[in-house]
C-alpha positions as CSV (number, residue, x, y, z in Angstrom):
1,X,59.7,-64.6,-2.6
2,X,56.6,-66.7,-3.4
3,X,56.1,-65.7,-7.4
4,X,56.4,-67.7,-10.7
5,X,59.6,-66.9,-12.8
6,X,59.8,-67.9,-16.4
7,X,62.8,-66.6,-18.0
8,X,66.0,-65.7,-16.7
9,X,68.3,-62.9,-17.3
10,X,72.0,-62.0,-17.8
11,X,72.8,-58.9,-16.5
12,X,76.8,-58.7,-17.2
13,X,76.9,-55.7,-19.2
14,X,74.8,-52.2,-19.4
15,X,73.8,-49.5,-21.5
16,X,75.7,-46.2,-21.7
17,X,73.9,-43.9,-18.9
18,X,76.3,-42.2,-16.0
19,X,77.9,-39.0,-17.4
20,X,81.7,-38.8,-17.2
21,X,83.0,-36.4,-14.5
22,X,85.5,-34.1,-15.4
23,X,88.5,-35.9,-13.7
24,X,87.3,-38.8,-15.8
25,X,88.1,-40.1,-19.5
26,X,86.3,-41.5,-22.2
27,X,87.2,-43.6,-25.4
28,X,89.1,-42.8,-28.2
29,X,86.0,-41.6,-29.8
30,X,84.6,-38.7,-26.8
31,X,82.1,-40.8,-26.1
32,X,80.8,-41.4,-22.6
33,X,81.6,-45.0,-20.8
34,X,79.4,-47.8,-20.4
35,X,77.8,-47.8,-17.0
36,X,78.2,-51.0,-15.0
37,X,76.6,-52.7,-12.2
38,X,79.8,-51.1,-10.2
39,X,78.9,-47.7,-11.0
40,X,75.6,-48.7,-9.9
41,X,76.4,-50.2,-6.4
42,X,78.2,-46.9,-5.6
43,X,75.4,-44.5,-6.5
44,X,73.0,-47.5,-4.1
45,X,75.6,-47.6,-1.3
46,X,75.3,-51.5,-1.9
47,X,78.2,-54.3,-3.2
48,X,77.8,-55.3,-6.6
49,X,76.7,-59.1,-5.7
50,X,73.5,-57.2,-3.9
51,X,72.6,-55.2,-7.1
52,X,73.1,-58.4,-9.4
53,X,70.7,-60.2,-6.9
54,X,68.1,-57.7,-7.2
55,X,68.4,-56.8,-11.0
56,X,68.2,-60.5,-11.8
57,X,65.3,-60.6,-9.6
58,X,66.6,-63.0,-7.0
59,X,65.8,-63.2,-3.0
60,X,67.8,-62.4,-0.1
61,X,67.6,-59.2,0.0
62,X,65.7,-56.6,2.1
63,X,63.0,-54.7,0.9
64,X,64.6,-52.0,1.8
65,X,67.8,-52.5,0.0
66,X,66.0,-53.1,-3.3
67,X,63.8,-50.6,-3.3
68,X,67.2,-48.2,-2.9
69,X,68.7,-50.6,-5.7
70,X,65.6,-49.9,-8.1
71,X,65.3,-46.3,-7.3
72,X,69.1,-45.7,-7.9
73,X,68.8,-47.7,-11.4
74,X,65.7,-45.4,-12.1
75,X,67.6,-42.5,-11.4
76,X,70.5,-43.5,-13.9
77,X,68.2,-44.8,-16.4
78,X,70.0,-48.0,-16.3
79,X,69.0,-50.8,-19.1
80,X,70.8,-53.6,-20.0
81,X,71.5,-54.7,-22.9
82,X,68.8,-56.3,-25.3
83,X,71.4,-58.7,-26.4
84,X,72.6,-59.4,-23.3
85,X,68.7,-60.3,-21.5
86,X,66.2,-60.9,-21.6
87,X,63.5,-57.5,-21.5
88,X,61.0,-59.1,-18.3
89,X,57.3,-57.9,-18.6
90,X,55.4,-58.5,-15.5
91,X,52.0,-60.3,-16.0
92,X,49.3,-59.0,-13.4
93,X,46.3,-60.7,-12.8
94,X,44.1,-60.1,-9.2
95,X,44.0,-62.6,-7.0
96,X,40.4,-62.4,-6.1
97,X,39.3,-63.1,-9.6
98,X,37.8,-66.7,-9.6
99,X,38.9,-66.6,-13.5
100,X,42.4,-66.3,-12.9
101,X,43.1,-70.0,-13.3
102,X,40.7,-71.0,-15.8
103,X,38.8,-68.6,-18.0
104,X,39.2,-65.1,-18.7
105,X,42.1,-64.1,-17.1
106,X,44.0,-67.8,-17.7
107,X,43.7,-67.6,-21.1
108,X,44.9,-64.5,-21.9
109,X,47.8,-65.1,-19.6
110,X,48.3,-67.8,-21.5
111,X,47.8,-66.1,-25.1
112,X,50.3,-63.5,-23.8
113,X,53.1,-65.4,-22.5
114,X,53.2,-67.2,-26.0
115,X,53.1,-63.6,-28.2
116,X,55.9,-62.3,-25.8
117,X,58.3,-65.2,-25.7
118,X,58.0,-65.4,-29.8
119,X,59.3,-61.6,-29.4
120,X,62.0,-62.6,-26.9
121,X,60.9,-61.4,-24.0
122,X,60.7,-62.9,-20.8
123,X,58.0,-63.1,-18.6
124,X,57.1,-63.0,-14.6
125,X,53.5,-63.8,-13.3
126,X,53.7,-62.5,-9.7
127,X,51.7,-64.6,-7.4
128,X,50.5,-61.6,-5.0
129,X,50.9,-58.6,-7.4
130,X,50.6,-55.8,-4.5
131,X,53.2,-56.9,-2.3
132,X,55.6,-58.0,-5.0
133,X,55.4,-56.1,-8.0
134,X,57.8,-53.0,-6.4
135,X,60.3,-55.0,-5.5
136,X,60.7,-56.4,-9.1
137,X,63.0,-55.0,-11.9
138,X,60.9,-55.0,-14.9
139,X,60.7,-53.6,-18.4
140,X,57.1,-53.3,-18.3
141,X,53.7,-54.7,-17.3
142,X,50.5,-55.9,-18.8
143,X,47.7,-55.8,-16.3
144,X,45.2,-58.2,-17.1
145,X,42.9,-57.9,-13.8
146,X,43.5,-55.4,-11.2
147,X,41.5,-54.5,-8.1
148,X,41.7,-50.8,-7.0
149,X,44.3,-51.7,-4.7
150,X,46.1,-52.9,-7.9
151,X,45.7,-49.5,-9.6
152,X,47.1,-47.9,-7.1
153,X,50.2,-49.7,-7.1
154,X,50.1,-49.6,-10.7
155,X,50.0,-46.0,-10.7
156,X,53.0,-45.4,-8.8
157,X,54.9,-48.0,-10.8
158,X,54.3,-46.1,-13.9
159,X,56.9,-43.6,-12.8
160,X,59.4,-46.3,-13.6
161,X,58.5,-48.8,-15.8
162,X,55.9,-49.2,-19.4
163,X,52.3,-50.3,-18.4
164,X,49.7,-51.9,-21.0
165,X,46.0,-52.2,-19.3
166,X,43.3,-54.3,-21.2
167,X,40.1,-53.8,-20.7
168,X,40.5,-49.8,-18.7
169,X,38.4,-47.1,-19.4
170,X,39.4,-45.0,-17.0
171,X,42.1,-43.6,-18.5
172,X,44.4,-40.6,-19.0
173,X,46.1,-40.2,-22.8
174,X,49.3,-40.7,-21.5
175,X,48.4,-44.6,-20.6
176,X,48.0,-47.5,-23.2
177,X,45.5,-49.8,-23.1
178,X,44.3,-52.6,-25.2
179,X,40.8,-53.6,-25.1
180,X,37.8,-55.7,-27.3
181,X,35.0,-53.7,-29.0
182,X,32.6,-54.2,-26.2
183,X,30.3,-51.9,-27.2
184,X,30.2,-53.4,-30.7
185,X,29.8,-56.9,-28.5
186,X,27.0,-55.8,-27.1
187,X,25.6,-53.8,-30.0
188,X,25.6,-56.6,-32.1
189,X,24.1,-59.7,-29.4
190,X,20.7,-57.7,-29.2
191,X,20.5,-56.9,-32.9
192,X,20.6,-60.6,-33.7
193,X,18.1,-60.9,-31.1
194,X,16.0,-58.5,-32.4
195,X,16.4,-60.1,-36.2
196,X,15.5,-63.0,-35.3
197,X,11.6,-61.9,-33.6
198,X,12.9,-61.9,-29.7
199,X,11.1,-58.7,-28.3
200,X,12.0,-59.6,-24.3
201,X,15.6,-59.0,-23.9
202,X,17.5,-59.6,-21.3
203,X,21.2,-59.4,-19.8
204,X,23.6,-60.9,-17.2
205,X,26.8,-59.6,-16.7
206,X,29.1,-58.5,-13.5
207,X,28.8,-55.3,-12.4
208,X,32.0,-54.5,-14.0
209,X,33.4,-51.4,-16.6
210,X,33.5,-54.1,-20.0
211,X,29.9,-55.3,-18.9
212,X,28.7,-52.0,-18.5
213,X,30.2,-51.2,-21.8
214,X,28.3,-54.1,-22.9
215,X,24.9,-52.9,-22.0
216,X,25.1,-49.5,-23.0
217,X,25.3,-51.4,-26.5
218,X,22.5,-53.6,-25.7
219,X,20.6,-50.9,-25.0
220,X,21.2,-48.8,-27.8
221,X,20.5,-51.7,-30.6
222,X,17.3,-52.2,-28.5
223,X,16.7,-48.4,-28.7
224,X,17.5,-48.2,-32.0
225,X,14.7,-51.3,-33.4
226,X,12.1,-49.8,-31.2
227,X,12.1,-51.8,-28.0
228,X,11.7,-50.3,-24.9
229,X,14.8,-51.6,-22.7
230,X,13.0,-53.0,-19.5
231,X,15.5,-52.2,-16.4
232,X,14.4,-55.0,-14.7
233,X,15.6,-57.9,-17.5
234,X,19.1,-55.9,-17.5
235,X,21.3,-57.1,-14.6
236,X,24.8,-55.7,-13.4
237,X,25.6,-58.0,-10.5
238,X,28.6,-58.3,-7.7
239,X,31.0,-61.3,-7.2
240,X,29.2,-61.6,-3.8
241,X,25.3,-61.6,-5.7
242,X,23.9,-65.5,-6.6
243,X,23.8,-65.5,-10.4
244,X,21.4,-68.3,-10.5
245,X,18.6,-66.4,-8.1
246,X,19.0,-63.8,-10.5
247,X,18.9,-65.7,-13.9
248,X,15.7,-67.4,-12.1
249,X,14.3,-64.0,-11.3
250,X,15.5,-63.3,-15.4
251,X,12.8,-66.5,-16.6
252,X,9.9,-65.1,-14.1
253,X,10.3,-62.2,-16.4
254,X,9.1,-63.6,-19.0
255,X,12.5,-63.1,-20.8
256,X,12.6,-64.6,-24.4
257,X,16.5,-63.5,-25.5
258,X,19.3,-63.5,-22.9
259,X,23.2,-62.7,-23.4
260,X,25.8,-63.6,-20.9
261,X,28.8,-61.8,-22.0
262,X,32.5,-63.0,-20.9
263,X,35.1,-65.8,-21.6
264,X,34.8,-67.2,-17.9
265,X,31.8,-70.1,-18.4
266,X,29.1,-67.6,-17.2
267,X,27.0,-68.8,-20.8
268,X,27.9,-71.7,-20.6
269,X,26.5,-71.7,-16.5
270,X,23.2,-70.4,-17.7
271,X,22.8,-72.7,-20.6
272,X,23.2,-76.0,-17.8
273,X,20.8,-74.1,-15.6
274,X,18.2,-72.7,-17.7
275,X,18.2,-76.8,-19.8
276,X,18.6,-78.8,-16.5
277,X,17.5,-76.8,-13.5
278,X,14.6,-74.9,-15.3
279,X,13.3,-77.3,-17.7
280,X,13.4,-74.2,-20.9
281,X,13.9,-75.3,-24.3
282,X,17.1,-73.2,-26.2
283,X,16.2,-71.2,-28.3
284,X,12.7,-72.2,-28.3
285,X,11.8,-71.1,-25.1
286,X,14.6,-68.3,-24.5
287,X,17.8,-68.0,-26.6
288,X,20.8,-67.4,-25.7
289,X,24.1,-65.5,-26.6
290,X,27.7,-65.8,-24.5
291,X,31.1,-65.3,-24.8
292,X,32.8,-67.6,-27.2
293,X,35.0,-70.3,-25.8
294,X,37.1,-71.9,-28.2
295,X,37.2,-75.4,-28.7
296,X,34.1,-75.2,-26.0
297,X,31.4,-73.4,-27.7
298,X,30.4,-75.2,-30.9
299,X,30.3,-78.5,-28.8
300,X,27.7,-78.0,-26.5
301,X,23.9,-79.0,-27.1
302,X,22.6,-76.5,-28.7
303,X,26.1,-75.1,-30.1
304,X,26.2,-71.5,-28.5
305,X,25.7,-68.7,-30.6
306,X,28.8,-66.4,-29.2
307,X,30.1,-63.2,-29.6
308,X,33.9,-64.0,-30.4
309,X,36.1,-61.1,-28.5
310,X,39.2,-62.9,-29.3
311,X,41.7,-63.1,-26.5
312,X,44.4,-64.1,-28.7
313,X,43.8,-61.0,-30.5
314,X,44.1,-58.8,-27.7
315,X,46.8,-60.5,-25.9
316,X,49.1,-60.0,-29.6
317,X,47.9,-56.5,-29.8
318,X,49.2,-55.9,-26.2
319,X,52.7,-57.3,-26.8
320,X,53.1,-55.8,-29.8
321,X,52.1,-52.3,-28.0
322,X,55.0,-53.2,-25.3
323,X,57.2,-54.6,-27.2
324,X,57.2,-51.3,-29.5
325,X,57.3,-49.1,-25.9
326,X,60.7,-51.8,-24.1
327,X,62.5,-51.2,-27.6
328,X,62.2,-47.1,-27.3
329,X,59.8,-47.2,-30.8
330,X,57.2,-44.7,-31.2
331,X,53.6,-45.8,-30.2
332,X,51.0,-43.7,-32.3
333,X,47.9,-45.0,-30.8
334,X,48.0,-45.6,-26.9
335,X,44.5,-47.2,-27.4
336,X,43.8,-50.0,-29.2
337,X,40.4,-51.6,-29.5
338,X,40.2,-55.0,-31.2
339,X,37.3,-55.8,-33.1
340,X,34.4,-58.6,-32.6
341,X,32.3,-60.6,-34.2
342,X,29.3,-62.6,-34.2
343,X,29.3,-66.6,-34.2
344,X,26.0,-67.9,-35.5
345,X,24.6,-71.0,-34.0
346,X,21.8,-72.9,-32.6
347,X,21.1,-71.1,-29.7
348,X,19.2,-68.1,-30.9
């Protein structure tokens, strides 16, 4: 199987699950016996070195045969140990995503790996997510990115396993998600705007749910001062759309304020083009708001006035919300929202 394992696990002994059959005895004590991977290759119709292969997440076996293997564990509500292994939490990201390298997606992988393995849990980072992510024994999941092919699979998976979305909308009260203020993000970019004299607003973003959450801030902080949001200056646009024919389109506006939400460089994009490409002055001839980049930010010329939706923040409040759900605690709040803030700079 072509995915990226990080930490191993021991799977040698189990929790108590399998009732005792009458003909059966228990300890001294009544109480039922400890399950077993033995118990478990019966109930499968598979030898134990097959289920030890596909609880410790190993190859050579058929699809098939672990799908049987899963189901049957799911069935028994088999767990190991926590002092035994390892819990494994599955971190999803789409492959289509440009970011999923560098940039949004990256960095919270990266943000999350650290908060989980500081809680001892071990991680998996699937390389193709929709083919592999059945065939995987997991604890739980945090889906970073996900396509709609993605959701679907997610979907099912949650009949087996904890998931944690960031960034979802869409959702029912029985899933947990984790997600930044975006509203507030948004919200807040034109209201500095606005303070300081910019009457022209305008905004880039993908035609994606946290941008559109975004906007519908913009707009009301526009709506709110007494400007007029012009439809044309707001921009949603797909992954297949040329941002730079539309930032270009943006200037002939007449735009004086733009903000280019997201961690993935899309500021940071627009400042290069709108300095070196268009010949504007920042902030004198259009300022500018992005996504703060740590480290990244606060170095470029003019230092970029950000709105700081802190990944780390969001990638700790997601483990903590699985860590709580793999160690059978009580979740009050399935929804979290992290809160943002505004990074004054030079740019505006």
């Amino acid at each position: 199987m072509n995915w990226k394992r990080v930490a191993a696990a021991s799977w040698s002994n189990l929790q108590p699950s399998l009732p005792i059959k009458k003909n059966e005895t228990s300890d001294s004590n009544s109480r039922p016996r400890k399950a077993t991977i033995y118990d478990l290759a019966r109930v499968a119709g598979v030898s134990p070195g097959t289920v030890s292969r596909v609880l410790n997440n190993r190859d050579r076996v058929k699809a098939e045969t672990r799908e049987k293997v899963l189901s049957a564990a799911t069935k028994l509500r088999l767990r190991p140990q926590a002092s035994v292994r390892l819990r494994q939490i599955a971190l999803i990201t789409d492959p289509g995503y440009s970011d999923r390298i560098e940039g949004y997606a990256a960095t919270v992988t990266a943000h999350l790996s650290f908060a989980l393995s500081r809680r001892n849990i071990g991680v998996v980072i699937p390389n193709n997510p929709e083919e592999e992510l059945s065939g995987l024994y997991l604890d739980g999941v945090i889906a970073i990115t996900y396509n709609e092919a993605l959701r679907q699979v997610l979907s099912r998976l949650e009949e087996r396993t904890h998931i944690v979305y960031l960034d979802r909308f869409d959702v029912v009260a029985t899933q947990n998600v984790v997600c930044s203020d975006h509203y507030r993000a948004g919200y807040l970019a034109a209201q500095h705007f606005i303070a300081r004299g910019k009457q022209r607003l305008a905004f880039l973003g993908r035609d994606l749910e946290p941008f559109r959450v975004r906007l519908q801030g913009f707009r009301a902080a526009m709506e709110e001062a007494g400007i007029a949001p012009d439809d044309r200056r707001l921009s949603l646009v797909g992954s297949s759309h040329n941002s730079t024919s539309v930032l270009s389109r943006l200037v002939k506006l007449d735009a004086d304020a733009l903000y280019v939400p997201g961690t993935s460089y899309q500021a940071l994009d627009c400042l290069h083009m709108l300095t070196y490409v268009m010949g504007k002055r920042i902030p004198e001839d259009i300022g500018l708001i992005g996504g703060e980049n740590e480290g990244i930010s606060a170095s470029l010329n003019p230092p970029l006035t950000t709105i700081d939706e802190s990944l780390r923040d969001l990638a700790e409040n997601a483990a903590a919300m699985l860590d709580r759900l793999t160690s059978h605690q009580t979740v009050t709040a399935r929804r979290v929202v992290v809160p943002v803030s505004l990074i004054e700079r030079d740019s505006v």
